[in-house]
C-alpha positions as CSV (number, residue, x, y, z in Angstrom):
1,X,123.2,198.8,83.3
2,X,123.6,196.4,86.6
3,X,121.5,197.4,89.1
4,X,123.7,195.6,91.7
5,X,127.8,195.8,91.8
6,X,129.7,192.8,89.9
7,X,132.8,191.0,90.9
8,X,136.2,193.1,89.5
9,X,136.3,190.5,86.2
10,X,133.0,191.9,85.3
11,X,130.7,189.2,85.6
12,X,129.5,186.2,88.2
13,X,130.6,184.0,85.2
14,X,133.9,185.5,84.7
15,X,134.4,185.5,88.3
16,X,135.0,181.6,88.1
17,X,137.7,180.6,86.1
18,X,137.0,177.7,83.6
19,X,133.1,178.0,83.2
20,X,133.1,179.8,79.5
21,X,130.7,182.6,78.8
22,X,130.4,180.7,75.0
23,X,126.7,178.7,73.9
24,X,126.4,175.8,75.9
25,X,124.8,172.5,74.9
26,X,121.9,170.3,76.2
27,X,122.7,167.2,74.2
28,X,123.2,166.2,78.4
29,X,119.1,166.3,78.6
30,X,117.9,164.9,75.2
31,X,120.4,161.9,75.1
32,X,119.2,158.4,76.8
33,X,123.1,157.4,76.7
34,X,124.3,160.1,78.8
35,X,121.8,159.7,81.3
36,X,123.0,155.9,81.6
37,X,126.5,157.1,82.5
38,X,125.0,159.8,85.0
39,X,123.4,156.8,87.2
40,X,126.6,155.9,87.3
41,X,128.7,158.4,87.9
42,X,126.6,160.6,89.8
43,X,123.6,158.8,91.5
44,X,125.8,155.7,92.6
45,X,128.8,158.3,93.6
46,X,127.1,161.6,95.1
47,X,125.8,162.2,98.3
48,X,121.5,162.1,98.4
49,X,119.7,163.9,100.5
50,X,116.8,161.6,101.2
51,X,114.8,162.7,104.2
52,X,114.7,164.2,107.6
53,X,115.2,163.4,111.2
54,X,111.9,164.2,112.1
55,X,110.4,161.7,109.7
56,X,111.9,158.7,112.4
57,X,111.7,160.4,116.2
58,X,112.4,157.1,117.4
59,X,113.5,154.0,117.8
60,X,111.6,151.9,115.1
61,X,110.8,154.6,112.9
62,X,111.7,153.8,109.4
63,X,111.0,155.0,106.0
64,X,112.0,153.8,102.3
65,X,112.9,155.9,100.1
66,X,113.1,154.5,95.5
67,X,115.8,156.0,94.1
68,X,115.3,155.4,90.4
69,X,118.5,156.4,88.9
70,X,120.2,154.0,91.2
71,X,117.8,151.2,90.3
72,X,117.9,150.3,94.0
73,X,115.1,150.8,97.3
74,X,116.7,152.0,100.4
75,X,115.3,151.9,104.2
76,X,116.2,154.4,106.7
77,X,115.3,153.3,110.7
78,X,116.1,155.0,114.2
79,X,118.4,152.7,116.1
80,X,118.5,154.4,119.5
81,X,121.1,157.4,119.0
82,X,121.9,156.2,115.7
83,X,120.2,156.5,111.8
84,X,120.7,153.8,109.7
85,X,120.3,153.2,106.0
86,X,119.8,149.6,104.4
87,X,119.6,148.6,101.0
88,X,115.9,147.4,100.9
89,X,116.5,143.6,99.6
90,X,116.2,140.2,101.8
91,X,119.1,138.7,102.1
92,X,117.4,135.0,101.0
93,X,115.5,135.7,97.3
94,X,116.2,138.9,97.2
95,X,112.8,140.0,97.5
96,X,112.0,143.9,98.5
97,X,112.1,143.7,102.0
98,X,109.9,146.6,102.9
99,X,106.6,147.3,101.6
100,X,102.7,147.5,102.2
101,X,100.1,146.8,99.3
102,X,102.2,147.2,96.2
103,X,106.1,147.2,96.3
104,X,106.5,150.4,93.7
105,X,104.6,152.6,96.8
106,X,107.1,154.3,99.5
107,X,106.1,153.4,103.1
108,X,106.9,154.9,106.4
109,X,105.7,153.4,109.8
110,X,107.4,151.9,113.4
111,X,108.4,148.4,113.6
112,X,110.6,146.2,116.1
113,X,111.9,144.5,113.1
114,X,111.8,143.9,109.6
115,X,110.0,140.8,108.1
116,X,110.3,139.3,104.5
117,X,106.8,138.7,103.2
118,X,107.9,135.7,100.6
119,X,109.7,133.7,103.2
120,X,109.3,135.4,106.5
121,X,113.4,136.0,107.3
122,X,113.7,138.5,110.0
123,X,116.3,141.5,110.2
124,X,117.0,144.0,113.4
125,X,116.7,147.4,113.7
126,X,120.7,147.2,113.1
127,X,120.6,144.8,110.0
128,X,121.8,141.8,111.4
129,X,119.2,138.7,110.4
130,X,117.5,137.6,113.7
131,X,115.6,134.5,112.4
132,X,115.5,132.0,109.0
133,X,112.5,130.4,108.2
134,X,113.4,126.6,108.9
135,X,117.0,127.1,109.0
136,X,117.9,123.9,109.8
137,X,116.9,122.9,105.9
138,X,120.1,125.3,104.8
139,X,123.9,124.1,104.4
140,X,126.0,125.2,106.8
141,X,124.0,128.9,107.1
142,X,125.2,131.4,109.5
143,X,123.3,134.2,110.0
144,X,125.8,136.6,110.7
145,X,126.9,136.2,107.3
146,X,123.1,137.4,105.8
147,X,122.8,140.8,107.4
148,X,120.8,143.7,104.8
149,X,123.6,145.3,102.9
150,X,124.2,148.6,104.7
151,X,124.6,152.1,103.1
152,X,127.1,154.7,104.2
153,X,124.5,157.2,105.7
154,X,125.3,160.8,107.7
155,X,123.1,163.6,108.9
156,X,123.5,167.1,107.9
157,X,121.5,170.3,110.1
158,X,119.3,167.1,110.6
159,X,118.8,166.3,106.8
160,X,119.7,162.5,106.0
161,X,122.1,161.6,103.2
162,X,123.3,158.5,101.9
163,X,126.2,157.6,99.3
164,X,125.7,154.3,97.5
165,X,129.1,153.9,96.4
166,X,131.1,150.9,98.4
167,X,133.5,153.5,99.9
168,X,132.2,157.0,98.9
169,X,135.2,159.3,98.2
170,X,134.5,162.2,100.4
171,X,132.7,162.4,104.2
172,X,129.6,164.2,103.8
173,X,131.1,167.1,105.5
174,X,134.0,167.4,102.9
175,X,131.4,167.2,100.0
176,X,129.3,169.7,100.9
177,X,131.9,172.1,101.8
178,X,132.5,175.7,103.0
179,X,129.3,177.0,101.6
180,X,126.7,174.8,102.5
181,X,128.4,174.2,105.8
182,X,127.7,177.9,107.0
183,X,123.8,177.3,107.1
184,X,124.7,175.4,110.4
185,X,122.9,176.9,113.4
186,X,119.5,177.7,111.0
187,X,116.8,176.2,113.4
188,X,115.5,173.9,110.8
189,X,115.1,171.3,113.4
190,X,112.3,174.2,115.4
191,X,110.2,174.1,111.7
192,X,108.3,171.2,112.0
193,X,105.0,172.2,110.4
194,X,106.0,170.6,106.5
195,X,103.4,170.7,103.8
196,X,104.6,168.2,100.5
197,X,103.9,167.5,97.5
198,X,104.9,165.2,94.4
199,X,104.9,165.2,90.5
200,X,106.2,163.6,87.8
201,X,107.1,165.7,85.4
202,X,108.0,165.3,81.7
203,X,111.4,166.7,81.2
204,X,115.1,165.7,81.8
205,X,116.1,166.4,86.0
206,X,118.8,168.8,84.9
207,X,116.0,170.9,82.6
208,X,114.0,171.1,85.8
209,X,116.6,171.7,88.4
210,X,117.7,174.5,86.4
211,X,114.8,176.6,86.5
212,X,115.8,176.7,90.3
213,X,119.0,178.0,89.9
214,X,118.0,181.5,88.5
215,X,115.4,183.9,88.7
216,X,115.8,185.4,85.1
217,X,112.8,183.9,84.5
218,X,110.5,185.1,87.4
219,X,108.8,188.0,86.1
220,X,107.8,186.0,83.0
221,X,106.5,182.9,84.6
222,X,105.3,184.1,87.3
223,X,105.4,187.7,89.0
224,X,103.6,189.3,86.4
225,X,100.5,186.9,86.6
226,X,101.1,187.1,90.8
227,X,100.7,191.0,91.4
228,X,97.8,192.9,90.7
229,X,97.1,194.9,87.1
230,X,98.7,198.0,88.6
231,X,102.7,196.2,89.2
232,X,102.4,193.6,86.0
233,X,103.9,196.4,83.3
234,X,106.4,197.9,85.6
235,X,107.9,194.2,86.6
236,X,107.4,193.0,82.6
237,X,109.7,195.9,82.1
238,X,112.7,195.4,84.6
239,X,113.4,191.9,84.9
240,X,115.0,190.6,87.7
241,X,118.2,190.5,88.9
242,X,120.0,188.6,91.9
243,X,122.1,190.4,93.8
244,X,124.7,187.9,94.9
245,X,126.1,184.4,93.1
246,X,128.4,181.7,94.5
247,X,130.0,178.6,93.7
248,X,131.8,176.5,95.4
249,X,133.0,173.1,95.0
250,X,130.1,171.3,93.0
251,X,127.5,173.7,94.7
252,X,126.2,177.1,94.1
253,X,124.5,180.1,96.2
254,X,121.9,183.1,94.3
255,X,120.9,185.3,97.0
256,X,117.8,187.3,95.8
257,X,116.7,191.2,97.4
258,X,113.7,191.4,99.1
259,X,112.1,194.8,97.4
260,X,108.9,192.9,95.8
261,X,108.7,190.1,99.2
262,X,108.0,193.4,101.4
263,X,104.2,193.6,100.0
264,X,103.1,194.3,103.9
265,X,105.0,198.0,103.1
266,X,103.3,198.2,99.4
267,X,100.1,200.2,98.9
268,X,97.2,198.1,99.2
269,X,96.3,198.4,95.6
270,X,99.5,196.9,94.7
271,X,98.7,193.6,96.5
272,X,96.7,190.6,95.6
273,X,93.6,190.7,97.8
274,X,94.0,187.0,99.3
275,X,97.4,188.4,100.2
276,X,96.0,191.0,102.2
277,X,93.5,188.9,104.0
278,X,95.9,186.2,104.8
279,X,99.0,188.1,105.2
280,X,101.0,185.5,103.4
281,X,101.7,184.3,100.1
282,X,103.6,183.4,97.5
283,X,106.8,184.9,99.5
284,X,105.3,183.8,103.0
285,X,103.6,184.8,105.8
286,X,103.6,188.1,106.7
287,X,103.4,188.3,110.7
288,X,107.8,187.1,110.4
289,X,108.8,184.4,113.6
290,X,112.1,186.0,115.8
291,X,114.4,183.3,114.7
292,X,117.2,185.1,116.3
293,X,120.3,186.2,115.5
294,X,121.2,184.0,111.8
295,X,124.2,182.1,110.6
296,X,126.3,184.8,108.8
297,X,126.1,181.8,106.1
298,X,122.7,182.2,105.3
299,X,123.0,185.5,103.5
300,X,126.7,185.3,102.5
301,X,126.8,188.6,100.7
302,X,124.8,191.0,103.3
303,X,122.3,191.8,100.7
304,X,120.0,194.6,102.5
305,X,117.0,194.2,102.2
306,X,117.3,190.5,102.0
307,X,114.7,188.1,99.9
308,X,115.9,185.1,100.0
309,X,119.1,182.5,99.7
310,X,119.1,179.6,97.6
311,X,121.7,177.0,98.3
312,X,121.8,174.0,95.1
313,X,123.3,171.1,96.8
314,X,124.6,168.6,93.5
315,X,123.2,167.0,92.8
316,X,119.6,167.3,92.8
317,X,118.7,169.2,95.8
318,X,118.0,172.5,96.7
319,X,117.3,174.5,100.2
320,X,115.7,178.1,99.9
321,X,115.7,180.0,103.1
322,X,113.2,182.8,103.0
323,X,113.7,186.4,105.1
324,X,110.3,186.1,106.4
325,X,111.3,182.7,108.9
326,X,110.8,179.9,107.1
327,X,111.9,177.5,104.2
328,X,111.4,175.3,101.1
329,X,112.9,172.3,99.8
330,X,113.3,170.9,96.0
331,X,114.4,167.8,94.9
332,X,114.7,166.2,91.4
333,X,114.7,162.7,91.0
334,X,115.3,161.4,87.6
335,X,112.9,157.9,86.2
336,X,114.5,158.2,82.8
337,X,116.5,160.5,80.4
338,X,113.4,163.1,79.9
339,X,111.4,162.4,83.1
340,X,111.7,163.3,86.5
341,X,109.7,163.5,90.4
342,X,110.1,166.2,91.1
343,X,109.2,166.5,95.5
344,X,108.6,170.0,96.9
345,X,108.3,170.3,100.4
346,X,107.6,173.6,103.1
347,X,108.8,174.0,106.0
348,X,107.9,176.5,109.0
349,X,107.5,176.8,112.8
350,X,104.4,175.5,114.0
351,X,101.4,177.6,114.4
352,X,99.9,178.9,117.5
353,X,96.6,180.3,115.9
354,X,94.5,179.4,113.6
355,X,95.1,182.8,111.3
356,X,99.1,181.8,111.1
357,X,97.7,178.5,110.6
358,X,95.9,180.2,107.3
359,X,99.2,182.1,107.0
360,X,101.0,178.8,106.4
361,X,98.8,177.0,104.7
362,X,98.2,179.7,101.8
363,X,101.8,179.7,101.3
364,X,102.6,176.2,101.0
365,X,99.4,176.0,98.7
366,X,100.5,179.1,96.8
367,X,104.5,177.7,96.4
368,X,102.6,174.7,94.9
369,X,100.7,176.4,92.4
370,X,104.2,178.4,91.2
371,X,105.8,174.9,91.2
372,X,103.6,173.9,88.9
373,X,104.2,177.0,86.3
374,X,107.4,176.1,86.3
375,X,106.7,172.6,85.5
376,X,104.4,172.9,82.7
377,X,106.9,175.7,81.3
378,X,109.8,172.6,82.0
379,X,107.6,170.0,80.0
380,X,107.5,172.6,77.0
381,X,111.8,173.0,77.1
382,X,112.0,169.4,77.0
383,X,109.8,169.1,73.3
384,X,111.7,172.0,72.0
385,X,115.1,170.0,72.9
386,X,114.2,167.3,71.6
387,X,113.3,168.4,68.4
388,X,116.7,168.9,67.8
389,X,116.9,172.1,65.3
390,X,118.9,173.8,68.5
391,X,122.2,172.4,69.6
392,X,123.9,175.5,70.9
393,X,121.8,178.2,74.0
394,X,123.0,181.2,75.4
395,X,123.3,181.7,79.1
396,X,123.4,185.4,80.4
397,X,125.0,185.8,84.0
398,X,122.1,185.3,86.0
399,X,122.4,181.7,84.7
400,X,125.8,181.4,85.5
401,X,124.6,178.3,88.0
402,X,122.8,176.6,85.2
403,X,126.2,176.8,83.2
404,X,128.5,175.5,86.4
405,X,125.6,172.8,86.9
406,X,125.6,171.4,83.6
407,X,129.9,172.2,83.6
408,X,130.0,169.9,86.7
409,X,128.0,167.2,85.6
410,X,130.1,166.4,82.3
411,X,132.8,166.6,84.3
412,X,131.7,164.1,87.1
413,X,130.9,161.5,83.9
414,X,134.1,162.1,82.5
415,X,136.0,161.9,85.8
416,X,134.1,158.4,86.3
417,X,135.1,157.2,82.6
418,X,138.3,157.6,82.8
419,X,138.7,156.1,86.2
420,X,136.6,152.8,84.9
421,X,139.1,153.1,82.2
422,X,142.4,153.2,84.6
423,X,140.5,150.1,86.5
C-alpha cells in the first residue's frame, strides 16, 4: 500500500494521458542509428544548458564548452552587460579558434580578443573580425562579412543556454515552461562555493540520465551501504517512495521527503560516524543557511518534511535543490550511442569557517562517491542491453519520468523526420 496519496486516476503515470503503463523498449540506447537522428533532432534543436554566469564576471571572460553530439565547439564571452555565444571556428580555414595546448581540452581565461593561432585573424569580444593577416593579398575581402558565426544564447536564474538551430523554435522561456520557471527567485546566484567533477562513463546518455529521474533504486545502490549496520535491514525492507511527480511540457519534477536527510534528529547510533563529526554528508551539511522565504516552485507539492526537489530539464540536465540550503547539478553529454560525460557539479553559499568549510567539502566529496555508484551500476545496464535477449522492461510509477523521458525523445526524432520530410 502507498505510503503517500496518488492523483484520483490512481497513479503518477495514469495521471498523464498518453504515457502507457505497458513494457517499454530501450532499442533508443543500444542502437548507433537512433542516436544519429538524436544529434539531430535534439542536440542541434534543444536548448543546452552549458555553464554559469559566474564562470565569466566580466568583460573578457570566456569559456568553450565541446558539445559532442553536435559535432561543433562553442565559446561563451562577457561583452559588457551582455553574454555571448560563438561557434568556435575562424572564419579564414576554419581552424578552432580557441584553445591552449591541445584543441580537444576545454579552456577558460580573460582576453581583449580572440586570435587564430594558424593565421593570426582577430575577432572582438562581439564577433565581428578586427584584423586579417595581410589582407591586402585577399579579393575584394570585407571584414564585415567574416564575423564568428553567432549562436542564439539566453540566461536562465543565471544558468547559460544555447540553441544551435538557425532559428530555434521556442524562446528559452517558452521551452522551459511553467515548471521550471517557478524556481525563479532561488538565490543560486548567492552559492558560489562549486565543487566539479567529470567522467566518462560507458553507457548510452539516456541510461544514465535515468537513474536521476527516480529514487526506486536508492536504498539498493546506495542507502543501505550509507547508514550504519543498525538502519541497513529496515531501509532494504521499505524501499523508497517519492512523494510528489510532475511533468510538464518536455520536463519533469520528483519531489523526495526528508525522513532519512534529518540524521541531526536520529539517534547517534543510527548515523555514520564521519557524519557526526562533520555534520554533513551525503544529504549536506547539517548547520542549514537562512535562505529566506522560497519560491513556492521549489517544492510544488508542499511535501512536509521536505528532502529534496529534482527538476529534469530535456534534455540532459538536471537541478536538485536540497532542504538543507544548497544544490547540485547533473549533466549528460553524449560522445557516442553507448558513451557519455557525465559533469556533476555542487553548489552552496560560501563558508565563513573552516568547520562549514569541512561541512561542504565532505558533501561534495561524498555526492561524488554516490555518483560514481551509480555509474558503475550504469556501465553494467548498458552490457545487459546490449546483449540483446531483453527487448521489452517494466517501469513501476516511481519511474514514471524515465517512461515520459524516453516517450519524449522518440517523439522529438519523429517530429524532426517528418518535418525533414515535409521540407
Amino acid at each position: 500500500m502507498a505510503r503517500y496519496p496518488k492523483p484520483v486516476e490512481g497513479s503518477w503515470t495514469e495521471h498523464y494521458p498518453g504515457l502507457g503503463t505497458e513494457p517499454i523498449s530501450y532499442e533508443d540506447s543500444i542502437s548507433p542509428d537512433f542516436y544519429e537522428l538524436e544529434r539531430e533532432a535534439i542536440f542541434k534543436r534543444a536548448w543546452l544548458k552549458v555553464g554559469r554566469v559566474e564562470q565569466i564576471p566580466r568583460t573578457g571572460s570566456f569559456f568553450t564548452k565541446d558539445i559532442s553530439a553536435a559535432k561543433t565547439s562553442l565559446i561563451m564571452v562577457r561583452d559588457g552587460d551582455d553574454v555571448r555565444a560563438f561557434h568556435n571556428v575562424c572564419r579564414h580555414r576554419g581552424n578552432k579558434l580557441v584553445w591552449q595546448d591541445y584543441p580537444q581540452v576545454e579552456i577558460s581565461g580573460t582576453t581583449r580578443q580572440f586570435t587564430c593561432k594558424y593565421h593570426g585573424w582577430r575577432f572582438g569580444l562581439d564577433g565581428a573580425c578586427t584584423f586579417a593577416q595581410q589582407e591586402g593579398e585577399f579579393f575584394d575581402l570585407d571584414r564585415a562579412d567574416y564575423g564568428l558565426v553567432p549562436v542564439h544564447c539566453e540566461v536562465f536564474a543565471g544558468f547559460i543556454f544555447v540553441n544551435l538551430a538557425k532559428e530555434p523554435t521556442q524562446s528559452l522561456r517558452e521551452f522551459l515552461g511553467p515548471m521550471i520557471l517557478g524556481m525563479e527567485g532561488y538565490p543560486f546566484h548567492e552559492m558560489t562555493d562549486r565543487y566539479a567533477f567529470r567522467v566518462e562513463c560507458r553507457a548510452n546518455w539516456k541510461v544514465f540520465s535515468d537513474a536521476f529521474m527516480e529514487f526506486y533504486h536508492a536504498p539498493v545502490v546506495h542507502l543501505g551501504n550509507y547508514y550504519p549496520p543498525t538502519l541497513r535491514p529496515t531501509i532494504n525492507q521499505m524501499g523508497y517512495e517519492a512523494p510528489h511527480y510532475q511533468l510538464d511540457g518536455p520536463h519533469g519534477l520528483v519531489t523526495t521527503a526528508g525522513g532519512l536527510h534529518r540524521e541531526w534528529e536520529m539517534p547517534p547510533e543510527n548515523v555514520k560516524a564521519s557524519d557526526l563529526a562533520t555534520r554533513s554528508g551525503l544529504f549536506g551539511p547539517w548547520d542549514q543557511p537562512d535562505l529566506g522565504e522560497l519560491p513556492p516552485g521549489i517544492n510544488p507539492g508542499k511535501i512536509n518534511p521536505w528532502g529534496l526537489s529534482s527538476f529534469q530539464f530535456f534534455p540532459n540536465f538536471a537541478i536538485l535543490v536540497w532542504q538543507a540550503g544548497w544544490y547540485n547539478t547533473h549533466q549528460f553529454w553524449p560522445t557516442s550511442h553507448n558513451t557519455v560525460v557525465f559533469e556533476g557539479d555542487v553548489y552552496s553559499l560560501p563558508a565563513k569557517t573552516a568547520s562549514e568549510r569541512v561541512g561542504r567539502e565532505v558533501a561534495a566529496a561524498t555526492f561524488k562517491e554516490y555518483s560514481l555508484q551509480d555509474a558503475n551500476t550504469l556501465e553494467a545496464t548498458q552490457l545487459g542491453l546490449e546483449a540483446g535477449v531483453v527487448d521489452r522492461f517494466p517501469l513501476n510509477d516511481q519511474e514514471v519520468l524515465v517512461r515520459n523521458f524516453h516517450k519524449v525523445v522518440g517523439d522529438w526524432v519523429a517530429d524532426h523526420q517528418r518535418s525533414r520530410m515535409k521540407g
